[in-house]
C-alpha positions as CSV (number, residue, x, y, z in Angstrom):
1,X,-7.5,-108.3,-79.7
2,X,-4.1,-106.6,-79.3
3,X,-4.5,-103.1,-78.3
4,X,-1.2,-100.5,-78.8
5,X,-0.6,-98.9,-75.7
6,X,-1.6,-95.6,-75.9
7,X,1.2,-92.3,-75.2
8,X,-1.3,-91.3,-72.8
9,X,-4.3,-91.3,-71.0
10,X,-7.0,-89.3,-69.2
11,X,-8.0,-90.4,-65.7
12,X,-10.2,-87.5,-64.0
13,X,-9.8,-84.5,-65.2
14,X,-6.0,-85.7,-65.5
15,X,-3.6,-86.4,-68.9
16,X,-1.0,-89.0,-67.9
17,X,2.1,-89.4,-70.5
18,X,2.7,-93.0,-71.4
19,X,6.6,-93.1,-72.3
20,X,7.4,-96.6,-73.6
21,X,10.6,-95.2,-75.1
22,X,13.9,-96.6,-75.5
23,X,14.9,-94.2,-73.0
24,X,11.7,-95.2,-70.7
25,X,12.8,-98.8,-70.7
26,X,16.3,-98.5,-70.3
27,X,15.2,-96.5,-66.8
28,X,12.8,-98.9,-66.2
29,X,16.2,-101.6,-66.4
30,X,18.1,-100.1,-64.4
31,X,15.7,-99.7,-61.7
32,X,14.4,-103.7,-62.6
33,X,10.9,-102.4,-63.0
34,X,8.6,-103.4,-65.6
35,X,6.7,-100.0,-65.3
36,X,6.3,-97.1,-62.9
37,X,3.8,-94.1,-62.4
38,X,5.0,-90.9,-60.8
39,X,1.7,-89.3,-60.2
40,X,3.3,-86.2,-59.7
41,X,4.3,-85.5,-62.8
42,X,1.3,-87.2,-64.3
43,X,3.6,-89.9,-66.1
44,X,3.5,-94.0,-66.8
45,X,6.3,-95.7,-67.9
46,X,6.1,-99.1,-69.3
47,X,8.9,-101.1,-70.9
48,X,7.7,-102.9,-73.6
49,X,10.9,-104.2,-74.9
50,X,12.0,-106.9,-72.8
51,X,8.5,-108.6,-71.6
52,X,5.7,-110.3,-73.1
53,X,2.1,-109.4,-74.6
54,X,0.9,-110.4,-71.3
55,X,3.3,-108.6,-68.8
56,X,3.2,-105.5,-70.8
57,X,-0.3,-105.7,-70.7
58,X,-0.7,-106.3,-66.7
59,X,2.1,-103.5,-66.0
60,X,0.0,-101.6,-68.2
61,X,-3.2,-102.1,-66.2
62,X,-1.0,-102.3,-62.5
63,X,0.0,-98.4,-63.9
64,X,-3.7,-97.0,-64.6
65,X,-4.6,-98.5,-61.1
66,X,-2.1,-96.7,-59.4
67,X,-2.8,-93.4,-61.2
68,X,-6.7,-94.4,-60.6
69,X,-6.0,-94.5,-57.1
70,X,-3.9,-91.0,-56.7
71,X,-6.6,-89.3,-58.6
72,X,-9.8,-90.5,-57.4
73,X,-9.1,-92.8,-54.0
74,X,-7.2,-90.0,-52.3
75,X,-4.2,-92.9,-52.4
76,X,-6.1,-95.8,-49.8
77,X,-5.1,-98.5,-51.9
78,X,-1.9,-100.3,-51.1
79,X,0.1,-101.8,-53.5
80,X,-1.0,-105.0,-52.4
81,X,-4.7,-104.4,-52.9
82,X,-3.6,-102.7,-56.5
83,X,-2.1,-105.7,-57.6
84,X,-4.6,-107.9,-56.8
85,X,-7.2,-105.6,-58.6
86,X,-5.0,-105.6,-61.6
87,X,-4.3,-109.1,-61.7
88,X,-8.2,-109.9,-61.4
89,X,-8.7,-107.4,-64.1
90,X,-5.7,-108.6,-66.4
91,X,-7.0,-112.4,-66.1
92,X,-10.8,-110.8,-67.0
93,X,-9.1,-109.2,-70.2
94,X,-7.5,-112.1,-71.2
95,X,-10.0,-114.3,-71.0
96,X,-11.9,-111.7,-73.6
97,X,-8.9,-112.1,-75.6
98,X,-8.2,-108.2,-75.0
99,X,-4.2,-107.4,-74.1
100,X,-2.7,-104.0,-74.1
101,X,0.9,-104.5,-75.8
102,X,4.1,-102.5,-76.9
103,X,3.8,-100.9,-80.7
104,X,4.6,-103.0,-82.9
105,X,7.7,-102.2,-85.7
């Protein structure tokens, strides 16, 4: 089941933005990142232009882990542990045939 990424997301008591913009890719090129989260400013970029069902959906998930992490682990995971968590959780998802993907045209 294909699910749209959503333009944004509460985690805590938090609303993150989810830009997956023409703009929001094009940084996410430049930068060769498939997504980012600035915690911050309570944003997630994700470029779903250029990748796959599969990536967008990992980045995806790799994004609300990190924002997951600022707002309720007081930031002890490391990027390592995060991607591992996401990856377990992305191969999980899959296997239910659930994938978060760009909007469709």
């Amino acid at each position: 089941m294909d699910i749209v990424v959503p333009s944004e997301v509460k985690i805590g008591g938090f609303t993150y933005t989810v830009d997956s913009s023409e703009e929001a890719c094009e940084r996410l090129r430049e930068s060769k990142d498939f997504g980012h989260c600035i915690n911050t400013k309570r944003l997630i970029r994700i470029n779903t232009e250029d990748y796959s069902g599969q990536e967008n959906s990992n980045t995806f998930l790799h994004e609300l882990i990190e924002a997951i992490n600022d707002v309720w682990c007081n930031p002890k995971l490391g990027h390592d542990e995060i991607t591992n968590l996401c990856n377990g959780l992305h191969q999980v998802l899959e296997g239910l045939d659930v994938r978060f993907v760009g909007k469709k045209s």
